[in-house]
C-alpha positions in Angstrom: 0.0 0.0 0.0 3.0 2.2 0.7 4.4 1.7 -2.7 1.6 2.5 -4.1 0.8 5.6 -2.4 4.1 6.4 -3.3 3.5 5.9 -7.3 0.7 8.0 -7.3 2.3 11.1 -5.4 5.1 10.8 -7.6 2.7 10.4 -10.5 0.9 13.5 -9.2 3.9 15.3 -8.9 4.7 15.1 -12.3 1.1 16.1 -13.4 1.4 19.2 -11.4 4.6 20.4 -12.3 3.5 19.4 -16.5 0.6 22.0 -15.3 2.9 24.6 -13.8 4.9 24.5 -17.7 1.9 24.7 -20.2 0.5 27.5 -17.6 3.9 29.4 -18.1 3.9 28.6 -21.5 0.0 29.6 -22.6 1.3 32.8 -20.3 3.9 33.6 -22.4 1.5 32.8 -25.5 -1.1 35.3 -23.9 1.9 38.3 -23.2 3.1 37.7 -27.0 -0.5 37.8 -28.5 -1.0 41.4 -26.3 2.0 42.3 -27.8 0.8 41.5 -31.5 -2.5 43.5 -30.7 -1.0 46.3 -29.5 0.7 46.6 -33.3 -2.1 45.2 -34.9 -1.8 48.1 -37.9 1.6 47.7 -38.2 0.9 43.8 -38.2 -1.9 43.7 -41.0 0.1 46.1 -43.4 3.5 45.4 -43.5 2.7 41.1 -42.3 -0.4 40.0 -43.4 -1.5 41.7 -46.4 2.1 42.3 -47.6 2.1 39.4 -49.3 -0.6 40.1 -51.6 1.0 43.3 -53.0 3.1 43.5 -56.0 5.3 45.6 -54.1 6.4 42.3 -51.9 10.4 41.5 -52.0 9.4 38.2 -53.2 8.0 39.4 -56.3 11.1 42.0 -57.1 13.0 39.1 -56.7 11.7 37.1 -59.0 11.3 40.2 -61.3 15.5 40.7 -61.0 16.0 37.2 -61.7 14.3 37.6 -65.1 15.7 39.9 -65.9 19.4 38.6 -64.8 18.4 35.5 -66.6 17.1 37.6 -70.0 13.3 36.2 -69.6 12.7 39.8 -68.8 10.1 40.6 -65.6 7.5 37.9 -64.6 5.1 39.8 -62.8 4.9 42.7 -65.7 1.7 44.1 -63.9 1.4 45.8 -60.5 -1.3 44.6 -58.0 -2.9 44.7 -54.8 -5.5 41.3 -53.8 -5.8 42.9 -50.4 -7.9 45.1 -52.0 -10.4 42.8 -53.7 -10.7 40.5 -50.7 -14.5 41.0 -49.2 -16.2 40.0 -45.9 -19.5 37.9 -46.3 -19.9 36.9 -42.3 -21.0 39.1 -39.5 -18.0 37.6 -37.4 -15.6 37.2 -40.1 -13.4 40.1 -39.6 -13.5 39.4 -35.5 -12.7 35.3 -36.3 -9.9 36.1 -38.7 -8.2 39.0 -36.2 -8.5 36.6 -33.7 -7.0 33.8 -35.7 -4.1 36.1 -37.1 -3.3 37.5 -33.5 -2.7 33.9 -32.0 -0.7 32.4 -34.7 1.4 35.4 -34.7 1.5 35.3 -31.1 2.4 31.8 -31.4 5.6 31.9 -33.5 7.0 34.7 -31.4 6.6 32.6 -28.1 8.0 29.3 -30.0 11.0 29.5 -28.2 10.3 30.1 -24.4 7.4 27.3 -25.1 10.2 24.8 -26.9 12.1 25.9 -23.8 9.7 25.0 -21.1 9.2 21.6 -22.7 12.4 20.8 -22.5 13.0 21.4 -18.7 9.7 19.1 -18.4 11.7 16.3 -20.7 14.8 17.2 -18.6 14.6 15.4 -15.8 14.0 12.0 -17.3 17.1 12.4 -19.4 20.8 11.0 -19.1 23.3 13.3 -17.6 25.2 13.2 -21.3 21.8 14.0 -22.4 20.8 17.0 -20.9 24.1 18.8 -21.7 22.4 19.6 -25.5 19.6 21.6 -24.1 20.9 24.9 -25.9 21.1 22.7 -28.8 17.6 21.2 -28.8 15.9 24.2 -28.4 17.9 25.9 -30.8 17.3 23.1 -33.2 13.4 23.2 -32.8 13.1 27.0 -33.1 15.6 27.1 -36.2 13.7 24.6 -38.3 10.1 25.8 -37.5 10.8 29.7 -38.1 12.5 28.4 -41.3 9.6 26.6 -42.0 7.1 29.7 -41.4 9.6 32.0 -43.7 10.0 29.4 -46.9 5.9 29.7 -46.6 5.5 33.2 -46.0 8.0 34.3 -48.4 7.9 31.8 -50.9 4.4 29.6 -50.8 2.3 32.4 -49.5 2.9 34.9 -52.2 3.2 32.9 -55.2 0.3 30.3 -54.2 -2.3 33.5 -53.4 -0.9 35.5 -56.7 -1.1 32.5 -59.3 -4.5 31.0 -57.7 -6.3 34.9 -57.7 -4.5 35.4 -61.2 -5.4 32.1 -62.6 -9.0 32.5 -64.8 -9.7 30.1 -67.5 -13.6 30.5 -67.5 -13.3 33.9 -68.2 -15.6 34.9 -64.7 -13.0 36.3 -62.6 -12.5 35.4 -58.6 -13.5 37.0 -55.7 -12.2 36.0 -52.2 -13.3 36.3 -48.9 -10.9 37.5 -46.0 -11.9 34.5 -43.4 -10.8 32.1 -46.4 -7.2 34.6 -46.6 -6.5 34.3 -43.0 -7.7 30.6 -42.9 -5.0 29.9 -46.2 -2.2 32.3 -43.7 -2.7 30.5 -41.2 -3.2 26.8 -42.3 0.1 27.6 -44.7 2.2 29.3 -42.2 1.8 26.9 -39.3 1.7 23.8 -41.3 5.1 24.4 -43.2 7.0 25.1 -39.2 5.7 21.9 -38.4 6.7 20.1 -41.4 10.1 21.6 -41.0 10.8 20.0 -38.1 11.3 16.8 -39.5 14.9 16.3 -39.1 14.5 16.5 -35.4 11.3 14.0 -35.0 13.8 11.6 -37.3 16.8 13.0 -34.9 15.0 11.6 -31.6 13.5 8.9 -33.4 17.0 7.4 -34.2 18.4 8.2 -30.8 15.5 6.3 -29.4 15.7 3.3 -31.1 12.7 3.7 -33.3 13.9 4.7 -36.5 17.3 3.8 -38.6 18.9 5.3 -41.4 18.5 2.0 -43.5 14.6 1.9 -43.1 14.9 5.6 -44.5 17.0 4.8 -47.1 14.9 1.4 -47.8 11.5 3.0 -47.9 12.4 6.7 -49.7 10.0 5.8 -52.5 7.5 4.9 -49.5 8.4 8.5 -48.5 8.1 10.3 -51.4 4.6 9.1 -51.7 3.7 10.4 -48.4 5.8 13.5 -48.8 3.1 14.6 -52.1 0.1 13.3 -50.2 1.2 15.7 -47.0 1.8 18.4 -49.6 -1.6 18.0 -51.1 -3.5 18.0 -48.0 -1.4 21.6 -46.3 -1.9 23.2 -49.1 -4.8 24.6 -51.8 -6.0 22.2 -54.5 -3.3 23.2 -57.0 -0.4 21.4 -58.6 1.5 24.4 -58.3 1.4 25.1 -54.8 2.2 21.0 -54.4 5.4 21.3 -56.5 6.1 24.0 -54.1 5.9 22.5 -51.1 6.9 19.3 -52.6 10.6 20.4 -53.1 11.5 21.5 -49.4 10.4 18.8 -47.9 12.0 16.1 -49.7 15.4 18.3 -49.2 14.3 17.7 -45.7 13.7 14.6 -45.9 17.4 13.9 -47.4 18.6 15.6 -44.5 16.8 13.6 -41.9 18.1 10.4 -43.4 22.3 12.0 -43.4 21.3 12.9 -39.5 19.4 9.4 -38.5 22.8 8.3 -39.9 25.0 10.5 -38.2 23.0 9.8 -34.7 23.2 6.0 -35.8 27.2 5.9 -36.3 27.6 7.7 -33.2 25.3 5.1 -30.9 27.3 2.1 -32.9 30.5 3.4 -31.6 29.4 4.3 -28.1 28.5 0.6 -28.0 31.7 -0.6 -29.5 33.3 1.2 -27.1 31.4 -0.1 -23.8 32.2 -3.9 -25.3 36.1 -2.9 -25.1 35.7 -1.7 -21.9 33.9 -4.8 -20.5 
């Protein structure tokens, strides 16, 4: 009965302090989503609706290139979607403010949340473990802002620009803003997430689970899933597939170099322990 009692206090103990980290964290989500508010006109001209102007860097870019290359300028016409997108719902401009707030607010507070997860994880770590905390977290942070950038700078732009552009019936399109904000924010979190594929496949490996040779085995497996998670993350067009398509493949080659990296590393480790023994 001691024992027992004993498991479940330690049980509770862990339960409360997992509490006392997602409450810091949603704290920290809540302070960073003030923050956003507080700049909220800053935020929807120069963030939200940037990307729908012709005056976007991405689009210069690409115009430059052109040119460099002697194609000449691809986006010959200035433009402004923001300015054509309409509001059919009595709560659609409160839902999508609401929606654009937290996801902003979310990417700014990625870190101090990656970081309170990982002094949760801590504890149940080895001590040789522990000591790549910084790295971790600096890891997890890298790869997801990366992620959020290649799809605000990249798939955001040139997805919304082709797909409001693109008319073969002749009838024109008119968009909603909930359905904007829904595409920002269904693009921008899904492509931090999917970036963060060389660490899932970094503590896969280090666990066990995972080994470079089933990566290397199954990559047509992968690819498969790789256009099927493309498809579903992003709007029903080949062109914002391709798009996404690309990155996370280069990803993927990535995670199978690190899986076999992680795996070399734990093959020596144990060659070593057998000498010693």
């Amino acid at each position: 009965m001691a024992q027992t009692k004993k498991t479940s206090m330690s049980f509770l103990a862990h339960v409360g302090e997992l509490r006392g980290h997602l409450v810091r964290s949603i704290l920290a989500l809540v302070v960073t989503s003030i923050a956003v508010a507080l700049y909220w006109d800053e935020l929807v001209n120069n963030v939200i609706m940037a990307p729908l102007k012709s005056t976007f860097p991405t689009f210069s870019i690409f115009n430059d290139f052109g040119e460099f290359t002697g194609f000449g300028k691809i986006y010959t016409e200035s433009f402004d979607i923001s300015k054509d997108l309409t509001n059919l719902n009595p709560s659609g401009q409160i839902t999508s403010q609401f929606f654009a707030v937290i996801v902003c607010g979310v990417i700014l507070a990625i870190p101090y949340i990656i970081f309170e997860l990982w002094n949760f994880v801590k504890p149940a770590l080895k001590e040789g473990e522990r000591k790549y905390a910084g790295f971790t977290i600096f890891a997890v942070t890298f790869f997801f802002v990366t992620g959020v950038m290649f799809s605000y700078y990249m798939l955001l732009p040139l997805c919304t620009q082709f797909l409001f552009t693109y008319d073969p019936f002749g009838v024109g399109n008119t968009w909603t803003l909930p359905s904007y904000i829904d595409l920002f924010v269904q693009l921008l979190l899904s492509m931090g997430v999917m970036f963060l594929m060389p660490v899932f496949v970094y503590f896969l490996t280090s666990i066990g689970l995972l080994t470079p040779a089933f990566l290397r085995e199954y990559r047509k497996h992968a690819f498969i899933v790789v256009l099927v998670i493309a498809a579903a993350i992003t709007p029903n067009d080949v062109y914002s597939m391709v798009l996404v398509t690309i990155p996370l493949w280069i990803l993927y080659e990535l995670s199978v170099l690190i899986s076999n990296s992680v795996y070399k590393k734990q093959l020596k480790a144990k060659n070593q322990d057998l000498i010693k023994n």
